[in-house]
C-alpha positions in Angstrom: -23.7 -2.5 5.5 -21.4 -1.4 7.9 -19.7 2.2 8.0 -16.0 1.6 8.5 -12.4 2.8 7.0 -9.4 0.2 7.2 -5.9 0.8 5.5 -6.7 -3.2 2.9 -3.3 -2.8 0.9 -0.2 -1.3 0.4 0.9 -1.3 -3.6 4.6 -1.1 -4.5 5.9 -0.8 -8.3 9.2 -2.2 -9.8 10.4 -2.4 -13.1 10.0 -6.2 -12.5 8.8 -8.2 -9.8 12.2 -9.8 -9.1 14.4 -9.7 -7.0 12.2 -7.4 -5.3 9.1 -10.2 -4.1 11.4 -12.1 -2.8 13.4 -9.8 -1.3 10.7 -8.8 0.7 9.7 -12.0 1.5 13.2 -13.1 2.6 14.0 -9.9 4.6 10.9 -9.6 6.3 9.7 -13.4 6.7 6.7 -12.8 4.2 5.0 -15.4 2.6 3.6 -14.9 -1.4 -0.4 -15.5 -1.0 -1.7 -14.9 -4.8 -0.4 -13.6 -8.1 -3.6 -12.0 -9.2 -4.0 -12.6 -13.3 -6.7 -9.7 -13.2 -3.8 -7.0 -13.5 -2.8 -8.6 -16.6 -4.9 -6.4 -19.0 -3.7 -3.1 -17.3 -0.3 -4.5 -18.7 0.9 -5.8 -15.0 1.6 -8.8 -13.1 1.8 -8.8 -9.6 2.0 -10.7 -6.4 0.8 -10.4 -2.5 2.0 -11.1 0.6 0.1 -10.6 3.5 1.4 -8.4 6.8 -1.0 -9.7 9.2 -4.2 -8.0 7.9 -3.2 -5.7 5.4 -1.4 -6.7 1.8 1.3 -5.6 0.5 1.3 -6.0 -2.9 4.3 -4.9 -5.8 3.0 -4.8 -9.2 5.8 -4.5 -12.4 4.6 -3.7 -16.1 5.3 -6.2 -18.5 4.4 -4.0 -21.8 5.1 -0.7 -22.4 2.4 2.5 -22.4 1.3 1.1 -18.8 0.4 3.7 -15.8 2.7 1.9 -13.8 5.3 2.7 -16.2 4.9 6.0 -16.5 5.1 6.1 -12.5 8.0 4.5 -12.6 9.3 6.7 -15.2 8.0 10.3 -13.4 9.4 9.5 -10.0 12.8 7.5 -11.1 11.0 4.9 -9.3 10.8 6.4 -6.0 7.4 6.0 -4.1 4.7 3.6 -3.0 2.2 3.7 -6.2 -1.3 3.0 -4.5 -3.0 3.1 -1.1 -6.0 0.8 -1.0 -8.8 1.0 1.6 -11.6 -1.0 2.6 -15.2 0.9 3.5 -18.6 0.1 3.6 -19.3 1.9 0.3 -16.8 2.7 -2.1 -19.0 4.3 -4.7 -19.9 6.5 -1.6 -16.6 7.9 -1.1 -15.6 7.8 -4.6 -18.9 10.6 -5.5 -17.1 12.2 -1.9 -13.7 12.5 -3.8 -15.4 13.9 -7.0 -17.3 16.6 -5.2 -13.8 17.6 -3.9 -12.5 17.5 -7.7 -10.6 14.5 -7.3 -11.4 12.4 -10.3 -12.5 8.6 -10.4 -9.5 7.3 -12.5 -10.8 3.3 -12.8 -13.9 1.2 -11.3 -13.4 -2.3 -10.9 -16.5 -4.4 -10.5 -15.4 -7.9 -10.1 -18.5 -9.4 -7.7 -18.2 -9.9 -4.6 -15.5 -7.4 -5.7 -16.2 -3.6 -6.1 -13.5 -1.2 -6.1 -13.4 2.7 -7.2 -9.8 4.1 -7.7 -8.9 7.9 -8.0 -6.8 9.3 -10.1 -3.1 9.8 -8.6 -2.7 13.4 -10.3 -5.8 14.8 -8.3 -5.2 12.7 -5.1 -1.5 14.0 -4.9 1.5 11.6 -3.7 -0.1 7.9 -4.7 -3.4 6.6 -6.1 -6.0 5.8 -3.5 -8.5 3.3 -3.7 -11.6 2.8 -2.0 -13.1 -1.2 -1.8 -15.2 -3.6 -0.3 -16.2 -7.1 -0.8 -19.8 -8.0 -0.4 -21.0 -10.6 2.7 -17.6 -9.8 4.6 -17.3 -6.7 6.8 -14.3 -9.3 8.6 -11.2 -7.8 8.3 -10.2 -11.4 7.7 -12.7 -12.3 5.8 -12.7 -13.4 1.7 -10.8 -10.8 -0.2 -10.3 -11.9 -4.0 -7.6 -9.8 -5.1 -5.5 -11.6 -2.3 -7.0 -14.7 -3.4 -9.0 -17.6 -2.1 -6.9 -18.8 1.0 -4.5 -15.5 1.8 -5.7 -15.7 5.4 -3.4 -19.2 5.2 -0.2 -17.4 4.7 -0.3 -14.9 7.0 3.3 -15.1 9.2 4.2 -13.7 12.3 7.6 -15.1 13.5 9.5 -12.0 11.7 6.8 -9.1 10.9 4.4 -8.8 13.4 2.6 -5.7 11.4 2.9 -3.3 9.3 1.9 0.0 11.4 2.9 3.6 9.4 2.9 4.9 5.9 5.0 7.8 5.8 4.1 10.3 3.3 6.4 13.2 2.1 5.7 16.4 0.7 6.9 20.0 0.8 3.5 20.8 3.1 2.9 18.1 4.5 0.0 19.3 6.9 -2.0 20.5 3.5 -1.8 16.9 1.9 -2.4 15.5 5.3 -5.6 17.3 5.0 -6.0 16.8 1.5 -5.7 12.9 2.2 -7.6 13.4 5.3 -10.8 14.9 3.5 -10.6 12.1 0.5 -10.4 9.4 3.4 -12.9 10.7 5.6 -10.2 10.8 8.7 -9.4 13.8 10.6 -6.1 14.9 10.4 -4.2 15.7 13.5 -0.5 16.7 13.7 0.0 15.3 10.3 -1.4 11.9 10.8 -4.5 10.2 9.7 -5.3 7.5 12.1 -6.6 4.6 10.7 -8.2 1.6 13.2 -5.2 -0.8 12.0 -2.6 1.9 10.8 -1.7 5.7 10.7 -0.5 7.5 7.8 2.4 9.8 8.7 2.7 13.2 6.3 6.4 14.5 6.4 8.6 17.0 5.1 10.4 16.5 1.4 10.9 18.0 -1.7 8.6 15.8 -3.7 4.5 14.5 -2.7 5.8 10.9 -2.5 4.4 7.9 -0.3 7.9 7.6 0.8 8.3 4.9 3.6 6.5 1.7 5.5 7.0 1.2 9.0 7.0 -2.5 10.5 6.8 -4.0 13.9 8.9 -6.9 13.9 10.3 -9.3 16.3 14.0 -8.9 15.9 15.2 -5.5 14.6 19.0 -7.1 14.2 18.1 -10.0 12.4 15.8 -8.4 9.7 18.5 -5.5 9.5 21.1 -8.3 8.9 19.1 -10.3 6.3 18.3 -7.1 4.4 22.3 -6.4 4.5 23.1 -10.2 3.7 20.5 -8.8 0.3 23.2 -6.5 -0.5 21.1 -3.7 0.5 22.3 -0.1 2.1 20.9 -0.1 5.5 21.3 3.1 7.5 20.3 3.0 11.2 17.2 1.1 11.3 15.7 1.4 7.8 16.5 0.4 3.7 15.1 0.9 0.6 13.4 -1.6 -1.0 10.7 -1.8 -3.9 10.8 2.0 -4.3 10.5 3.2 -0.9 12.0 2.9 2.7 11.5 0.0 5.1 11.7 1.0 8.0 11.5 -1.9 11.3 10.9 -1.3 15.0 11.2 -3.8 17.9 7.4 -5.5 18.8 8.5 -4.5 22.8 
């Protein structure tokens, strides 16, 4: 098995999926690859859309008592709710995390499936979760919680990637490290450099993943699509689906 670390997914949460999917998908030229009915018994639905190689993914409770909920509820609904990563042995960093005192919040065991996810409290800022599907070390290869075919609608006319998740906190350089250690990246200057993204740890008053950075193709015209929306854009950046979008030309 090979040894590797790749940001896999980005997770938003909403009160409910709409207008916020296709939002998303309008402003940023996204394309909806699966609605995954496995979130159903954590009291979720959901739906994907692929950035290239990465997912982003916004999840909404449908029932009450749910995590997400309770997120949504603790943080006013400000903040990206999970960062999900694929490695060559979950289980592996999950028994890392737990030496470190970060607890193993949920193990999902869905073959070719296997995914360990730690529990937000002890990893500060966001969940993190730790997966990898057996037979396909591909970054493009089969991924089931994107389903069968997400490779299919992958679009690159408008968002060419998605490149930083900015993370805020009121010491930033200690959750960078924090982060850093669970991951099994070095921290530098506040960043954790991933092979296809960095994580960015910033100044703020609260530990909140707190914005996504995107290459794109045309800075005006998503900017213009997400005002035609009827959302507040400021400079180069709005908020959407709990945090900040935040779009860069692909010069």
């Amino acid at each position: 098995m090979t040894s590797y670390m790749r940001l896999r997914q980005i997770c938003l949460v909403a009160p409910q999926l709409e207008p916020v999917i296709s939002d998303i998908a309008g402003i940023m030229g996204l394309s909806v690859c699966y609605r995954d009915g496995n979130v159903a018994k954590y009291g979720l639905e959901n739906a994907l859309l692929p950035v290239d190689t990465i997912l982003l993914e916004v999840v909404a409770p449908f029932k009450d008592g749910t995590t997400a909920g309770r997120f949504i509820e603790k943080t006013g609904g400000r903040g990206g709710y999970m960062a999900i990563f694929c490695c060559g042995d979950p289980d592996e960093r999950g028994r890392n995390a737990n030496a470190m005192g970060v607890r193993t919040a949920n193990v999902i065991d869905h073959a070719p499936y296997h995914g360990v996810q730690l529990h937000p409290r002890d990893c500060r800022a966001a969940f993190i979760e730790f997966n990898h599907t057996e037979g396909s070390d591909d970054i493009l290869g089969p991924y089931p919680p994107a389903g069968p075919d997400w490779q299919k609608f992958i679009r690159k006319d408008v968002t060419q990637a998605l490149t930083v998740v900015e993370m805020q906190s009121p010491d930033p350089q200690a959750l960078a490290e924090h982060w850093g250690r669970i991951i099994g990246v070095a921290s530098r200057d506040a960043e954790l450099k991933l092979p296809n993204a960095t994580f960015r740890f910033v100044k703020g008053a609260s530990e909140i993943m707190s914005a996504l950075e995107f290459r794109v193709a045309d800075p005006a015209s998503v900017l213009h699509a997400a005002k035609a929306k009827g959302l507040a854009v400021a400079g180069n950046e709005f908020l959407l689906g709990g945090v900040t979008f935040r779009v860069s030309s692909a010069l």
